[in-house]
C-alpha positions in Angstrom: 0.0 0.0 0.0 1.3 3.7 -0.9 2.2 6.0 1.8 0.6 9.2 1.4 2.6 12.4 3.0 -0.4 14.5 4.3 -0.5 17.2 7.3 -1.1 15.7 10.5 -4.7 16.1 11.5 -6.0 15.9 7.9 -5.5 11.8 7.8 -7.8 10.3 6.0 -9.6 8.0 8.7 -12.2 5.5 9.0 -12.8 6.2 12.3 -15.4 9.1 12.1 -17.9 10.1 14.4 -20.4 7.9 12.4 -18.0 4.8 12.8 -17.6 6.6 16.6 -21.4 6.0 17.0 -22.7 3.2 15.0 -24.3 0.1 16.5 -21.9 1.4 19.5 -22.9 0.5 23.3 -21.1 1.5 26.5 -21.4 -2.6 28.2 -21.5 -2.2 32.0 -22.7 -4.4 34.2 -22.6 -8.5 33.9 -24.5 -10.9 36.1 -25.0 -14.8 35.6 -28.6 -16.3 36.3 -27.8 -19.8 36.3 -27.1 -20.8 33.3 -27.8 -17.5 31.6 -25.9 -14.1 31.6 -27.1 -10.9 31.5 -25.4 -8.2 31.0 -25.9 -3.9 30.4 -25.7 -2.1 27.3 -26.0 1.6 27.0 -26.7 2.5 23.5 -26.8 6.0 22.1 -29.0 5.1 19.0 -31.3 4.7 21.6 -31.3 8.2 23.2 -28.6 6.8 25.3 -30.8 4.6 27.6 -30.0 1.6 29.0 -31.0 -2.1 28.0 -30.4 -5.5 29.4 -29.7 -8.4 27.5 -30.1 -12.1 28.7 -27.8 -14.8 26.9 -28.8 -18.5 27.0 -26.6 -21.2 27.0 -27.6 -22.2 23.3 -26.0 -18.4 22.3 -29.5 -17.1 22.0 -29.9 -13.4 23.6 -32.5 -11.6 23.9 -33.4 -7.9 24.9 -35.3 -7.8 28.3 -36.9 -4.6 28.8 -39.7 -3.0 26.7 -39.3 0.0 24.5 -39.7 3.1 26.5 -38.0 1.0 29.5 -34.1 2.6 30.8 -32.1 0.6 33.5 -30.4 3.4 35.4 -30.8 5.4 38.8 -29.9 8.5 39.9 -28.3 7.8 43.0 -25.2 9.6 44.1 -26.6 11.0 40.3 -24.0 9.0 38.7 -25.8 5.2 39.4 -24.5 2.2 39.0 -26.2 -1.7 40.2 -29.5 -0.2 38.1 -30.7 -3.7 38.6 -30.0 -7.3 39.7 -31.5 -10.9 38.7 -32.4 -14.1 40.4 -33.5 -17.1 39.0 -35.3 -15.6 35.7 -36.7 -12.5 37.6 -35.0 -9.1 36.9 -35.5 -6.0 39.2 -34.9 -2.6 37.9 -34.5 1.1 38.5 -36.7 3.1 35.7 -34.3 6.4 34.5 -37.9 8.0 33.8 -39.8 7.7 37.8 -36.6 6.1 39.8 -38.8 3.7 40.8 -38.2 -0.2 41.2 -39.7 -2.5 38.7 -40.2 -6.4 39.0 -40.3 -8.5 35.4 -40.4 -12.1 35.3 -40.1 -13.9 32.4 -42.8 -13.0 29.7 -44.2 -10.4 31.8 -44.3 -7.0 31.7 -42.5 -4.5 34.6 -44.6 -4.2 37.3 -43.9 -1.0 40.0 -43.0 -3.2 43.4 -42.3 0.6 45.5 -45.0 3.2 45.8 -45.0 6.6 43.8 -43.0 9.0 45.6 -44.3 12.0 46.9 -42.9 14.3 44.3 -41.5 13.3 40.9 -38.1 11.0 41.2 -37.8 11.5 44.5 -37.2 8.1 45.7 -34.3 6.4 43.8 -33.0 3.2 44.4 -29.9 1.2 43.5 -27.3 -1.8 44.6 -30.0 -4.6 45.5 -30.0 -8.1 47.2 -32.6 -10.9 47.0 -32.7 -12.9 49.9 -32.0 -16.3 50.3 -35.4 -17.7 50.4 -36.8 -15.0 47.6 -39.1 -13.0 49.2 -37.5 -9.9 50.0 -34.9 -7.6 49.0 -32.3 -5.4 50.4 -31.0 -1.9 48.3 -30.2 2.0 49.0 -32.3 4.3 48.6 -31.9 7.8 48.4 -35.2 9.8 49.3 -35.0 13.9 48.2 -37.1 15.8 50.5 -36.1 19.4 49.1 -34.6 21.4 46.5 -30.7 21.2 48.3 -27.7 18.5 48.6 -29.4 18.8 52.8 -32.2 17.3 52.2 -31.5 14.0 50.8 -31.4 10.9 52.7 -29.6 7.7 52.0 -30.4 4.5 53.8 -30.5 1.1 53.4 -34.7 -0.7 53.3 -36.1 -3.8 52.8 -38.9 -4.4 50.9 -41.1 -7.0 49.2 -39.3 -9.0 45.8 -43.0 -9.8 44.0 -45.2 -6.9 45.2 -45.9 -3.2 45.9 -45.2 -2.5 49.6 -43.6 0.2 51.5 -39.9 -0.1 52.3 -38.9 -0.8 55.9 -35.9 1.4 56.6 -33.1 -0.9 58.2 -29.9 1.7 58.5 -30.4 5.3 58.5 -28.3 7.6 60.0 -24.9 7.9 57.8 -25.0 10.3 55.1 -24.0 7.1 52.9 -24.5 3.5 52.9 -23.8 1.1 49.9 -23.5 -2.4 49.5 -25.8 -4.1 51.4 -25.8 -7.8 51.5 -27.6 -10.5 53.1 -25.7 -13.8 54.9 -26.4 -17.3 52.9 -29.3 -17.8 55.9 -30.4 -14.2 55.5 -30.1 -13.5 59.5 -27.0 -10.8 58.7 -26.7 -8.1 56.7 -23.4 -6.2 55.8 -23.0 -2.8 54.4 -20.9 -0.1 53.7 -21.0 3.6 55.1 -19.0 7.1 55.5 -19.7 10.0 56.6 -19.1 14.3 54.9 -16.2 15.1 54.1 -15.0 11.7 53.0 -15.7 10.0 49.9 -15.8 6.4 49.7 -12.1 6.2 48.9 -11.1 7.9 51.5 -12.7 6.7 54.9 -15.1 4.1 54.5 -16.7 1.3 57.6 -18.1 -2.0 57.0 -21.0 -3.0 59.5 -22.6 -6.1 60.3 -25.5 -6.6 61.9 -27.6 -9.7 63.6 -30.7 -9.2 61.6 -32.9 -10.9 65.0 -30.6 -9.5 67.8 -29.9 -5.6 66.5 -26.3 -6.4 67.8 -24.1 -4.5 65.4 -20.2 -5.2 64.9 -17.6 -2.7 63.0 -15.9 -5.1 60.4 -12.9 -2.8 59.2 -13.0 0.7 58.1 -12.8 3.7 59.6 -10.5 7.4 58.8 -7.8 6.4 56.9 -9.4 3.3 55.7 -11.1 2.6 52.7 -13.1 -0.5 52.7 -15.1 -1.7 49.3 -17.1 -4.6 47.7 -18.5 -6.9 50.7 -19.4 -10.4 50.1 -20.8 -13.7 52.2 -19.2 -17.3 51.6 -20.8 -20.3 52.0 -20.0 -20.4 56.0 -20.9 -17.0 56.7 -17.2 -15.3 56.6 -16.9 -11.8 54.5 -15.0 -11.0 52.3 -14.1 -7.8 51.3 -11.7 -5.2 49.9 -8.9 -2.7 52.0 -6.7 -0.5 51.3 -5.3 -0.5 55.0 -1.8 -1.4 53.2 -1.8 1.2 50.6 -3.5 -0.9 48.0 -6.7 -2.4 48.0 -6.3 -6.0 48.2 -8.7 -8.9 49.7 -9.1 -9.8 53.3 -11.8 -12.2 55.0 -13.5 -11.8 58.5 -14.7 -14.7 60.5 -17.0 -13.8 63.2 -15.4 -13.8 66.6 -12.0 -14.0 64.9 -9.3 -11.8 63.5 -9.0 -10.1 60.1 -7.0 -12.1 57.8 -5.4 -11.2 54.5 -6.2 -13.5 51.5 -4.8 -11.3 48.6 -1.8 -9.1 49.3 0.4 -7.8 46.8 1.4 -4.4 45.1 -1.4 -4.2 42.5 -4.9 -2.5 42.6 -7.9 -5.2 43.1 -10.5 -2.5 44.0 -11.5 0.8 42.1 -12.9 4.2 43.3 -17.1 3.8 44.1 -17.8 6.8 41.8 -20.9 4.1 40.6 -22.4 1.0 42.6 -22.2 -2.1 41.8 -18.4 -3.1 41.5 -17.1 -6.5 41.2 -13.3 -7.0 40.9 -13.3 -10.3 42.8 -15.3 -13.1 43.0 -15.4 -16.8 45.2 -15.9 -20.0 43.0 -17.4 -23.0 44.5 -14.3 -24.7 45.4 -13.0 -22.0 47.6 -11.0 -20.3 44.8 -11.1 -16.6 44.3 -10.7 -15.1 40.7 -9.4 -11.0 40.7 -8.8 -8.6 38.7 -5.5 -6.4 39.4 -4.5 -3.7 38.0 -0.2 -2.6 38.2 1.6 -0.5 36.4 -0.3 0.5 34.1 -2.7 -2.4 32.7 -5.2 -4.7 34.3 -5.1 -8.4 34.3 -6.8 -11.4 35.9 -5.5 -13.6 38.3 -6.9 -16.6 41.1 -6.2 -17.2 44.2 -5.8 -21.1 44.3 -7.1 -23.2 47.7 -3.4 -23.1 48.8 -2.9 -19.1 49.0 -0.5 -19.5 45.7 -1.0 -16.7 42.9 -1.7 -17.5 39.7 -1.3 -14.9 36.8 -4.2 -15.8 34.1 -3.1 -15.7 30.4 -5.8 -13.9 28.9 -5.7 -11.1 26.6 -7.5 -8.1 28.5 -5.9 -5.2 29.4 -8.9 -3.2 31.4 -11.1 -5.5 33.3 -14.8 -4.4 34.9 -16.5 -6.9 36.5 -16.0 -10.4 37.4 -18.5 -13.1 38.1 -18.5 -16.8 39.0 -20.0 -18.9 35.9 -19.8 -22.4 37.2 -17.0 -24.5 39.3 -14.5 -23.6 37.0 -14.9 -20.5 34.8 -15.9 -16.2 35.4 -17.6 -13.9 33.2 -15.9 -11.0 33.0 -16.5 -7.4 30.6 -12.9 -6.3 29.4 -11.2 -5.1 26.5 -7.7 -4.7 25.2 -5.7 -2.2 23.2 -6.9 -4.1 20.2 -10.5 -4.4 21.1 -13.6 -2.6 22.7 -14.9 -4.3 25.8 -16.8 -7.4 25.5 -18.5 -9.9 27.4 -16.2 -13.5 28.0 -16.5 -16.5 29.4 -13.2 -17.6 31.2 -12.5 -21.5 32.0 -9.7 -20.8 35.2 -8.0 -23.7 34.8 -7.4 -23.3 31.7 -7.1 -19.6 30.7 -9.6 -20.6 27.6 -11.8 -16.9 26.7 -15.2 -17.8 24.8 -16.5 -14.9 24.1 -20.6 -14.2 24.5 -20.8 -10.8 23.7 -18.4 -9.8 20.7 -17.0 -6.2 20.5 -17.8 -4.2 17.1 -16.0 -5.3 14.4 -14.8 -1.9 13.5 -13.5 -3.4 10.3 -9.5 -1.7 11.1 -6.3 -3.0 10.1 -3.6 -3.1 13.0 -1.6 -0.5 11.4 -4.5 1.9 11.8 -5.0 1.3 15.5 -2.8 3.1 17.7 -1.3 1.1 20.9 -0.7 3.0 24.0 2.5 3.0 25.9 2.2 3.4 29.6 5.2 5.9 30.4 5.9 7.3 33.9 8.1 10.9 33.7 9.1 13.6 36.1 7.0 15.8 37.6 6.7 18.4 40.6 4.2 19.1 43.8 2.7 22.2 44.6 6.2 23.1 46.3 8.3 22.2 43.6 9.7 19.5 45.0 10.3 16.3 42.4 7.6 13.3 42.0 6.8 10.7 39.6 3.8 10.7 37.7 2.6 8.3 34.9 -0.2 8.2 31.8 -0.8 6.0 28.8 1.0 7.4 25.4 -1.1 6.8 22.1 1.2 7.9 18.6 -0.2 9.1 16.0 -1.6 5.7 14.0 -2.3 4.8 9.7 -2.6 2.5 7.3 -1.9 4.8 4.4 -0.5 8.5 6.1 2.4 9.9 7.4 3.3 13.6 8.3 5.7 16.0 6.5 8.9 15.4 6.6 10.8 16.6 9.4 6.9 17.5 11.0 6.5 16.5 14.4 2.8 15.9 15.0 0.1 17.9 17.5 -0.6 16.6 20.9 -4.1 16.3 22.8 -3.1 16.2 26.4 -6.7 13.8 27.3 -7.6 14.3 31.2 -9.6 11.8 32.9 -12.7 12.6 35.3 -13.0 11.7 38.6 -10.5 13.2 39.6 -10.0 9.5 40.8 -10.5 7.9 37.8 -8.0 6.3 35.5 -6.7 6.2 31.8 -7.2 2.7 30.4 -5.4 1.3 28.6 -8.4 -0.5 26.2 -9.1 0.4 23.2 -11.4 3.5 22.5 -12.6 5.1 19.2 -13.3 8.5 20.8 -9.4 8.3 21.5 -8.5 6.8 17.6 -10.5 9.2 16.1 -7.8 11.4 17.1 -4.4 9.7 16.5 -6.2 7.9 13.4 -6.2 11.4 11.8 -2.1 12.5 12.8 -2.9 13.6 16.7 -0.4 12.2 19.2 -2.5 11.5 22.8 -1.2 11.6 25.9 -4.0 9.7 28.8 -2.7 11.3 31.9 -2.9 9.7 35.4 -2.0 12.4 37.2 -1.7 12.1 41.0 -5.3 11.9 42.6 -5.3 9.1 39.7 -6.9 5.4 41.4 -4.1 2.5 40.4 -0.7 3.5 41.7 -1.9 2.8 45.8 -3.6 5.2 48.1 -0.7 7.3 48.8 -0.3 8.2 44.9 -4.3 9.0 45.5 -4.1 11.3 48.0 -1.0 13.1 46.5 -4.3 15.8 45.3 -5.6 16.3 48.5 -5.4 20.1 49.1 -3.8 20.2 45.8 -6.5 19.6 43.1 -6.1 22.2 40.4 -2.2 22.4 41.6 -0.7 18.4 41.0 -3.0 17.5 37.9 -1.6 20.7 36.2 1.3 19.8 37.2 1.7 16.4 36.0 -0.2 17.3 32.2 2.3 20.1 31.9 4.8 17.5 32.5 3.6 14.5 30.3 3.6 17.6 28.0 6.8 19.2 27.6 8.5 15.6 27.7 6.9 14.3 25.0 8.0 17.4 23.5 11.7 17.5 24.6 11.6 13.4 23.3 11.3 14.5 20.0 7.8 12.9 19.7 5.3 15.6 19.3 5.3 19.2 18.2 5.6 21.7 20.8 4.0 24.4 19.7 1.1 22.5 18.8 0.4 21.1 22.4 -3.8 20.6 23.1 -5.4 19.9 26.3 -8.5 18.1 26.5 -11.2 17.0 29.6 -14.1 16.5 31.0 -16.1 17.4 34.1 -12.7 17.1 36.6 -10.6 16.8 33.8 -12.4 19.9 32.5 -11.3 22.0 35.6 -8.0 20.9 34.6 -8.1 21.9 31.2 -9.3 25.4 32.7 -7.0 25.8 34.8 -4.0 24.6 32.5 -5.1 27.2 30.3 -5.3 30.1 33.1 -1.4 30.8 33.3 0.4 33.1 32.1 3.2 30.4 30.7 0.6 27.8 29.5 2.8 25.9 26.6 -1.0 24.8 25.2 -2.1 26.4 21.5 -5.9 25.4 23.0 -8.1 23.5 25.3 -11.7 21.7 24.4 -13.4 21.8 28.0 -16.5 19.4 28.7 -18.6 20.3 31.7 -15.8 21.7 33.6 -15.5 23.5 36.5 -14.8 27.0 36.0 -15.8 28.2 39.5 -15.3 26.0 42.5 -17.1 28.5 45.0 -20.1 27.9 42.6 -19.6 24.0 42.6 -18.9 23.8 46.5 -22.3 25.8 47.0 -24.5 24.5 43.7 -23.7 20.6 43.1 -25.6 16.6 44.5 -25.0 15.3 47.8 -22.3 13.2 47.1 -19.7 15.4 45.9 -21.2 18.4 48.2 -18.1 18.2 50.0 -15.7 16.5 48.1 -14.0 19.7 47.6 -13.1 19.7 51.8 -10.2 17.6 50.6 -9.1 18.8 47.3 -8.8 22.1 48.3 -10.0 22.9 51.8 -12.8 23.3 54.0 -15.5 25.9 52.5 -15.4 29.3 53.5 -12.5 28.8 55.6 -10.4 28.5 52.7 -12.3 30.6 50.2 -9.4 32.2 49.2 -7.9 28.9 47.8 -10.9 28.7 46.0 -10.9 31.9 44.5 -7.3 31.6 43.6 -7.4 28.2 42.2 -10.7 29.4 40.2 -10.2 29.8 36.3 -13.2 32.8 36.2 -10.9 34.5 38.4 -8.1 34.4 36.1 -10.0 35.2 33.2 -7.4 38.1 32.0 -4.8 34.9 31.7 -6.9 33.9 28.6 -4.9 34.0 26.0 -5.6 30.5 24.1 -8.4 29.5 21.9 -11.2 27.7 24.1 -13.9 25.1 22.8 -16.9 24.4 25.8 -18.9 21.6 25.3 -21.9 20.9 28.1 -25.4 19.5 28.7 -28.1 21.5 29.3 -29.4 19.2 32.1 -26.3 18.4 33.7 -26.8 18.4 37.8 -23.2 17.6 38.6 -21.8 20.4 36.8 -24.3 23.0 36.0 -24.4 24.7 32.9 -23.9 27.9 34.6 -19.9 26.7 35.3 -19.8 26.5 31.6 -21.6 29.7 30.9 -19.6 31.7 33.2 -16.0 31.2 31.6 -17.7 31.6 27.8 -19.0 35.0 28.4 -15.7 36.1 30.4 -13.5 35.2 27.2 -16.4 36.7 24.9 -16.0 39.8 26.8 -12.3 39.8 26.6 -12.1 38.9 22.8 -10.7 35.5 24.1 -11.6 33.1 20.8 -14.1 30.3 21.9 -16.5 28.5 21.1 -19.5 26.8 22.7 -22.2 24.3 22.0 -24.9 23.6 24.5 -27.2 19.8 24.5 -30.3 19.6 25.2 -31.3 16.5 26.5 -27.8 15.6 27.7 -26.7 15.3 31.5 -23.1 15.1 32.6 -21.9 12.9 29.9 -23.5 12.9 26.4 -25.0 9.5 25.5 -26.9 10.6 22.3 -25.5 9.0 18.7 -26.1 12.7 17.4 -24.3 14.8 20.6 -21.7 12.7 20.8 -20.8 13.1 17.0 -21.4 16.6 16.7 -19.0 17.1 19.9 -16.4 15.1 18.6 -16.8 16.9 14.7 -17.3 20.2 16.3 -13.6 19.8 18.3 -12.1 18.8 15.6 -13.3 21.6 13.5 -11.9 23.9 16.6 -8.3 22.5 16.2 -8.3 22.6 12.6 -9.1 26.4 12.9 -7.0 26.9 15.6 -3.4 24.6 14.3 -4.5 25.4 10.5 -5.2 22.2 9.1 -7.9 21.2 6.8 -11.2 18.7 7.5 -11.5 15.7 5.5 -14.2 17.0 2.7 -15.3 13.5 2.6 -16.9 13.6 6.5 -19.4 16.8 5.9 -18.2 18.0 8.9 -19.9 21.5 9.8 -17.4 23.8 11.1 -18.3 25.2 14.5 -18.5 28.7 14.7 -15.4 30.3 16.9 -15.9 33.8 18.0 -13.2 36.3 18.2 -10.5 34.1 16.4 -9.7 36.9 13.8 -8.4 38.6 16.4 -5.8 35.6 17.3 -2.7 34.9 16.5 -1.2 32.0 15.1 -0.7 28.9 17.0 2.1 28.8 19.8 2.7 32.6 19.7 
């Protein structure tokens, strides 16, 4: 095949948005009914809702929920464990009324808790059936009022096959999750915290005698983050700490000691930003299968009957869930550099992958795919003083293109969320629509950043809008002083957390970035600390201080305050019905650059919350920043796409790029 020399981010791709969007689905959650498996799929053709999908063992699936029906709640607004299944019988959260549904097999969903008193008020998530079927254990979250104060989050009980009211079992905390029932049902276990922490910070797990009321703290407490509880056969628990540093696996017998069962320098659990994790699982025999993440990539490993580690040899690189399928196999979703999550069937002994739900078959050759390289680099705290940091490198990637000679290419700098989140190394067309076209991409896991232990996650506390610019000027000027991309074409890109960083990358006066694409960032935290959900209501405590105490960290570390620091172009991309960042954050910083003469550009979705989940949004935000950078760097759009350009006020009145 000719090599064509062509300006880098003009490529010729066949990742477009279309390809970005078609017959895509975001798979989440996986959960084996006997012999079936059923497993999530959110599908933006479909307005972005949620469906489930039940596989028999003859390879037969079939969509469960009616048209109209969307499996996800608004708890903690960002969900997760939307429903759960037992023996045929599916329970749901409705996205439309937040109410819990009951269908059994060739039924229709029938309502099993009563309308709440105003319109989604009462949301419910992370369920349990009992034992013997007849009633079920889940959080609800009840909002009384308009503000973060009046929401409630307990744990109830209610009836599995009929309307009833909920009996409220825990209530007290301002959070509980994970409550689980004992294989008799006479125990249930749960997890809790209290403002300021979040539930990677300070976490308890609590069991109590469901006939006594006697009540015993498991593990937990400040400085101790406790995650995914779960009952074996003979009433032990296992469950996930980070009381070394990393979250590993430890079991607790009642009347005896804590003891370890998985301890090693890897990552089993992952930041409850949603419900519903599973990272480990128990099969029958007493062997444990886990996924671990270290240095950089996740893999699969068991826990044999003899405490020995064994390292699976399966192909996955990002693992995110694991369930028991039978005496000698998991289920697990995961993907690979190569490959778009999936749903597979894993024999243990064996390390055989049969896979149920096949990724899209985007049709690439491996030349057109670009492979990340985890790479860890210097870096700097707020005092100057050196640290390590690390992110996952993507080069530019094609079949049939390569830059002008002695051209370096452009670099996106991409920021994760969170700010505990991660950059994954699996392989995602929203980040190969960019290198497929002559960007370089640089996933940074700044410090705050889940995977490298709990001390590498709290390297942000106090310092969130300080370390993560830190570490993404870093990644930057490396890449650049390698030789590998062009450094006066350096672009920053985020969303929600990530879009505070972009901000605030931006809002210095020695910013080495030609422009930023913000998605439903934070522009002011003073707004955010006083106008955002429960959950994250005082997130910010930590990350930068307590509120108003330290409002002057706030106002400093604020991009609207440093509006006059403007000097790069600006794209702003945000949903109009976004609750954890407003539309008003975006808002704020658009009309401060449009009243400085700042170039920018901004799209508003309707429909959208924080996140966009529509086919059309999600193309027309990817098209749109595109169109941005190829005004901004100078580069032409691939005729062939259509794309319409977006409109950028004020860039007549910019210079060129890296000046």
């Amino acid at each position: 095949m000719t090599i064509s020399e062509r300006p880098y981010g003009s490529w010729p791709t066949p990742i477009t948005s279309e390809l970005v969007t078609a017959a895509a689905v975001r798979l989440g959650e996986v959960r084996v009914d006997g012999a079936d498996v059923v497993w999530a799929e959110g599908r933006p053709a479909e307005g972005g809702r949620t469906q489930l999908v039940r596989r028999t063992p003859d390879g037969a699936t079939t969509d469960l929920l009616p048209d109209g029906r969307n499996a996800r709640t608004a708890v903690h607004e960002y969900g997760g464990a939307a429903w759960w299944v037992h023996d045929g019988v599916v329970w749901f959260t409705d996205w439309a009324d937040q109410r819990l549904y009951r269908l059994a097999p060739g039924g229709e969903p029938e309502p099993i808790t009563p309308e709440p008193v105003a319109p989604r008020a009462d949301r419910y998530a992370d369920g349990d059936v009992a034992p013997d079927g007849a009633t079920i254990v889940c959080v609800r979250e009840r909002h009384a009022g308009s503000s973060a104060a009046d929401v409630r989050n307990e744990v109830v009980r209610l009836a599995s096959d009929a309307l009833s009211e909920p009996e409220v079992l825990v209530s007290g905390p301002d959070f509980v999750a994970a409550p689980r029932l004992n294989p008799d049902g006479t125990s249930l276990a749960w997890l809790q915290w209290n403002h300021p922490s979040m539930p990677w910070d300070d976490t308890q797990l609590i069991v109590r005698d469901l006939e006594s009321g006697e009540e015993t703290v498991v593990a937990g407490g400040p400085g101790e983050s406790v995650l995914e509880p779960r009952f074996e056969p003979d009433g032990s628990l296992l469950f996930l700490s980070d009381r070394t540093d990393w979250w590993n696996l430890y079991r607790w017998t009642p009347g005896a000691d804590i003891v370890p069962v998985v301890r090693l320098d890897a990552e089993i659990g992952e930041p409850a930003w949603v419900f519903g994790s599973a990272r480990y699982v128990r099969l029958d025999d007493g062997r444990i299968v886990f996924a671990r993440w270290r240095e950089g990539r996740d893999g699969l490993a068991v826990r044999q009957t003899d405490a020995t580690l064994v390292d699976l040899d399966v192909p996955f690189s990002a693992i995110a869930a694991v369930r028991a399928a039978g005496p000698d196999a998991v289920v697990v979703v995961a993907g690979s550099p190569a490959a778009e999550p999936g749903v597979h069937r894993v024999e243990v002994s064996s390390s055989t992958v049969e896979t149920l739900r096949p990724p899209r078959d985007l049709g690439l050759e491996a030349a057109q795919i670009s492979v990340p390289e985890h790479i860890t680099f210097d870096s700097v705290d707020g005092s100057g003083a050196p640290r390590r940091a690390h992110a996952q490198f993507y080069p530019p990637a094609s079949a049939d293109s390569s830059g002008p000679e002695g051209e370096l290419p452009p670099l996106l700098v991409q920021i994760h969320g969170g700010p505990t989140s991660a950059a994954m190394p699996v392989l995602s067309t929203g980040v190969q629509y960019w290198t497929s076209r002559g960007f370089a991409v640089v996933d940074v896991n700044y410090g705050g950043s889940t995977g490298y232990g709990r001390a590498y996650r709290q390297e942000l506390l106090g310092e969130w809008g300080v370390i993560d610019v830190a570490d993404c000027l870093a990644a930057a000027r490396r890449l650049a002083e390698q030789g590998r991309v062009d450094g006066d074409r350096l672009c920053i890109r985020g969303g929600s957390a990530g879009g505070f960083t972009t901000l605030a990358a931006l809002a210095r006066d020695d910013t080495p970035f030609a422009a930023g694409a913000d998605h439903f960032g934070v522009a002011d935290l003073e707004a955010l600390a006083a106008d955002t959900h429960k959950f994250e209501s005082r997130y910010l405590d930590r990350l930068v201080g307590p509120y108003p105490q330290a409002r002057d960290v706030y106002v400093e570390r604020s991009p609207i305050h440093h509006v006059e620091r403007f000097t790069r172009p600006l794209i702003v991309l945000q949903g109009a019905e976004d609750e954890v960042v407003p539309p008003n954050q975006s808002e704020m910083i658009v009309d401060a650059l449009r009243a400085r003469g700042t170039p920018v550009a901004y799209l508003l979705f309707e429909g959208e919350q924080h996140g966009f989940r529509r086919a059309e949004n999600i193309r027309r935000a990817l098209d749109s920043e595109l169109s941005f950078y190829a005004q901004v760097l100078g580069f032409d759009l691939p005729v062939e796409e259509g794309i319409e350009p977006v409109v950028v006020e004020n860039l007549d009145q910019h210079s060129s790029f890296g000046s």
